[in-house]
C-alpha positions in Angstrom: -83.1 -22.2 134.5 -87.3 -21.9 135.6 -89.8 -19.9 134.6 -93.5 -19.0 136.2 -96.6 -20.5 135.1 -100.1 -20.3 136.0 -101.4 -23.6 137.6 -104.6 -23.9 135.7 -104.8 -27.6 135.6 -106.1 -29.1 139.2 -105.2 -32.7 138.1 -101.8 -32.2 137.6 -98.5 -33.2 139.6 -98.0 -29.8 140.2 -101.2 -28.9 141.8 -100.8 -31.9 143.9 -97.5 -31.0 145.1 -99.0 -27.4 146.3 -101.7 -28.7 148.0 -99.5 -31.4 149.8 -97.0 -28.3 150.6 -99.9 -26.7 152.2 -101.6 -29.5 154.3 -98.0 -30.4 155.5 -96.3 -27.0 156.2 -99.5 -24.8 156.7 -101.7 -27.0 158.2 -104.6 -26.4 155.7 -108.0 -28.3 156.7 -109.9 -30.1 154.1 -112.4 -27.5 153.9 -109.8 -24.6 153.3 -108.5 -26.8 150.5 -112.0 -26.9 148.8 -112.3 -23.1 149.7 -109.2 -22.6 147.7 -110.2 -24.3 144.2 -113.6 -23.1 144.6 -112.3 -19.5 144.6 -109.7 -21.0 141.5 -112.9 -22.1 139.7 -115.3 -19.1 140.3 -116.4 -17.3 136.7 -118.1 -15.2 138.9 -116.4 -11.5 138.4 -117.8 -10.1 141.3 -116.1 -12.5 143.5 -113.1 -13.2 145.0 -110.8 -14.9 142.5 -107.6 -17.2 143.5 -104.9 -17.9 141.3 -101.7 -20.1 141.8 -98.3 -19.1 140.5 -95.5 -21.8 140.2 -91.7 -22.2 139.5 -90.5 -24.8 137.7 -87.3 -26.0 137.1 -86.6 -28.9 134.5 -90.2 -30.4 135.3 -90.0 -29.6 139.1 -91.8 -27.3 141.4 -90.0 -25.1 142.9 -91.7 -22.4 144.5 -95.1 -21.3 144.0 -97.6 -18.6 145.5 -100.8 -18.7 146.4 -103.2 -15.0 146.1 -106.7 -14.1 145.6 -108.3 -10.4 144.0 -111.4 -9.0 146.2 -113.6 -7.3 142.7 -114.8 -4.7 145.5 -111.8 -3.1 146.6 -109.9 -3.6 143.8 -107.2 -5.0 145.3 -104.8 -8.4 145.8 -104.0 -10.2 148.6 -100.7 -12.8 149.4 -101.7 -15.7 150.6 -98.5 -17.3 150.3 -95.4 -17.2 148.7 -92.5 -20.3 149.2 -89.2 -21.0 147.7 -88.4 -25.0 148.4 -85.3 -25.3 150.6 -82.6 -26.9 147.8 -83.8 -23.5 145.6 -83.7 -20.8 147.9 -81.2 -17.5 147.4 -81.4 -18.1 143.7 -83.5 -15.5 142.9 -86.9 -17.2 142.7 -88.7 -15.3 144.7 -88.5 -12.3 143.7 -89.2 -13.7 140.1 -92.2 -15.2 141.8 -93.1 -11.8 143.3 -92.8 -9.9 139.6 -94.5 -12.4 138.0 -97.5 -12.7 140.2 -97.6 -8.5 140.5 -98.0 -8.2 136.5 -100.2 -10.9 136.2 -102.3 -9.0 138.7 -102.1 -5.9 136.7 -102.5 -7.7 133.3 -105.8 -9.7 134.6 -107.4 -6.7 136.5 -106.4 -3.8 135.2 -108.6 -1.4 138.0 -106.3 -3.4 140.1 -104.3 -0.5 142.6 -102.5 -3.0 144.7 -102.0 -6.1 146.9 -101.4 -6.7 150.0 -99.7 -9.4 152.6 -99.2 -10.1 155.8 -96.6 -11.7 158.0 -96.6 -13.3 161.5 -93.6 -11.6 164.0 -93.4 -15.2 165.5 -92.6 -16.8 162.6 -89.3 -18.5 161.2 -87.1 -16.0 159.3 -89.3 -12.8 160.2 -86.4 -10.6 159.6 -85.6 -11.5 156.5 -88.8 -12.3 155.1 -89.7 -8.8 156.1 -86.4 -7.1 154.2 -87.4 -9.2 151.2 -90.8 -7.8 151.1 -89.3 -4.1 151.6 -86.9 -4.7 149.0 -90.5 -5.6 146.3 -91.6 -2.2 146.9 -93.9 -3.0 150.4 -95.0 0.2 152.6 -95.7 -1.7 156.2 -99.1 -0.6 157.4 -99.5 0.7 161.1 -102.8 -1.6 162.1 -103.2 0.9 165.3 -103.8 4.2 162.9 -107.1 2.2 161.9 -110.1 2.0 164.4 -109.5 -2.3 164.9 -110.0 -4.1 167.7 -107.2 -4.4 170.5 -106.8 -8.1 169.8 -105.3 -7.0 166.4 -102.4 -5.6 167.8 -101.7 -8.5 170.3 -101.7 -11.2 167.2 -98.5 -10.5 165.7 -99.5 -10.1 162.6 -97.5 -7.1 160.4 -99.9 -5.7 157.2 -97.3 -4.9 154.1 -99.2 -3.0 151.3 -97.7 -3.0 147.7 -99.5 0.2 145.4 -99.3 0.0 141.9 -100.6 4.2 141.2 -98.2 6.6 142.7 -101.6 9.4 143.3 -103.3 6.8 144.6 -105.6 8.4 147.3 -106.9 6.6 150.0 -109.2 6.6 153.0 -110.2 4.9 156.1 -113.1 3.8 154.9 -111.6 1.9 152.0 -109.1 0.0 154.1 -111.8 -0.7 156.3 -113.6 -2.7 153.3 -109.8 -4.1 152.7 -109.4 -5.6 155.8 -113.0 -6.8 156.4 -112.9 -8.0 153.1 -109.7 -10.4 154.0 -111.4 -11.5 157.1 -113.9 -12.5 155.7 -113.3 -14.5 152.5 -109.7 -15.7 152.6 -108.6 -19.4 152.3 -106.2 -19.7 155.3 -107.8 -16.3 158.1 -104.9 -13.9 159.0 -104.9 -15.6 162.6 -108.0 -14.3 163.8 -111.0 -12.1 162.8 -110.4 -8.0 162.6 -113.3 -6.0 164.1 -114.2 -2.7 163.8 -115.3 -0.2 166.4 -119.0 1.1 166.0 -118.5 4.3 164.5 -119.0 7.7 166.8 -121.6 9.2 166.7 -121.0 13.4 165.5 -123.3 16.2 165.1 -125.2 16.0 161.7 -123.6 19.2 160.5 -120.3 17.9 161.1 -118.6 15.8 158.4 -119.4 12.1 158.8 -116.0 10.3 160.5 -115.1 7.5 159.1 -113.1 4.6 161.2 
């Protein structure tokens, strides 16, 4: 049996278990690490907040994930999400996934979504993709939005998870999204996303947004 906690306490065995995950597995740098439990620490409401959800199972980790809240958009973003090898196809991830979604909704109620992203060169891409289809994901076509070319080169797949079903949306607010993520997350999506100036229209013409 496990259950999902909030790791609040940044002494304890299982914060140092994450962070050793981390530096091991996803290479984190010192200074991301400090990054991280800055952003865990911050009171501050109008900045971006990280929060670490953890398995445990009869006093072990198990799985854990790692995701932030940008105040501005309103939105949450996946940092990470691992099930540890011995525990894997029990179920935990999705129970990770669920718990991390409602505490999301329960913490920041204006919250109208999160999203992820996964690399098409990584380890299990296929399957980590069908998992994150199977949570409710809606992948998100990078070249309908104005980025720059490198974006598309980088391997990088955007999965967005809604939680209104009249949501409306517009380029201009996933424009904030993604600069948002470029700018202030932990571990960077692989490399910075740029926008194209936008055109400039006749005045009488609606302003374009890109």
């Amino acid at each position: 049996m496990f259950r999902c906690f909030e790791l609040r306490n940044l002494d304890s065995f299982y914060f140092k278990t994450v962070i050793e995950y981390c530096l091991k597995t996803f290479h984190y740098s010192i200074k991301e690490i400090h990054s991280l439990v800055s952003k865990m620490q911050s009171n501050n409401q109008d900045k971006v907040k990280a929060h670490i959800i953890y398995a445990d199972c009869l006093g072990e980790l198990v799985g854990f994930t790692i995701f932030y809240y940008f105040p501005k958009n309103q939105v949450g973003f996946i940092e990470v999400l691992v099930v540890l090898d011995n525990y894997r196809n029990w179920g935990i991830g999705s129970q990770l996934y669920c718990y991390m979604m409602d505490f999301l909704k329960e913490l920041y109620p204006h919250c109208i979504g999160h999203v992820l992203e996964i690399g098409r060169e990584k380890e299990n891409y296929e399957k980590r993709k069908s998992f994150f289809l199977k949570q409710g994901c809606l992948p998100v076509a990078l070249d309908f939005f104005s980025l720059h070319p490198v974006i598309s080169k980088s391997g990088i797949n955007i999965l967005y998870h809604p939680y209104r079903v009249n949501q409306a949306y517009s380029l201009k607010m996933m424009e904030y999204i993604f600069r948002e993520m470029a700018k202030n997350l932990v571990h960077n999506i692989a490399v910075p996303i740029h926008f194209r100036p936008r055109a400039r229209i006749q005045p009488t013409l609606r302003q374009k947004e890109t």
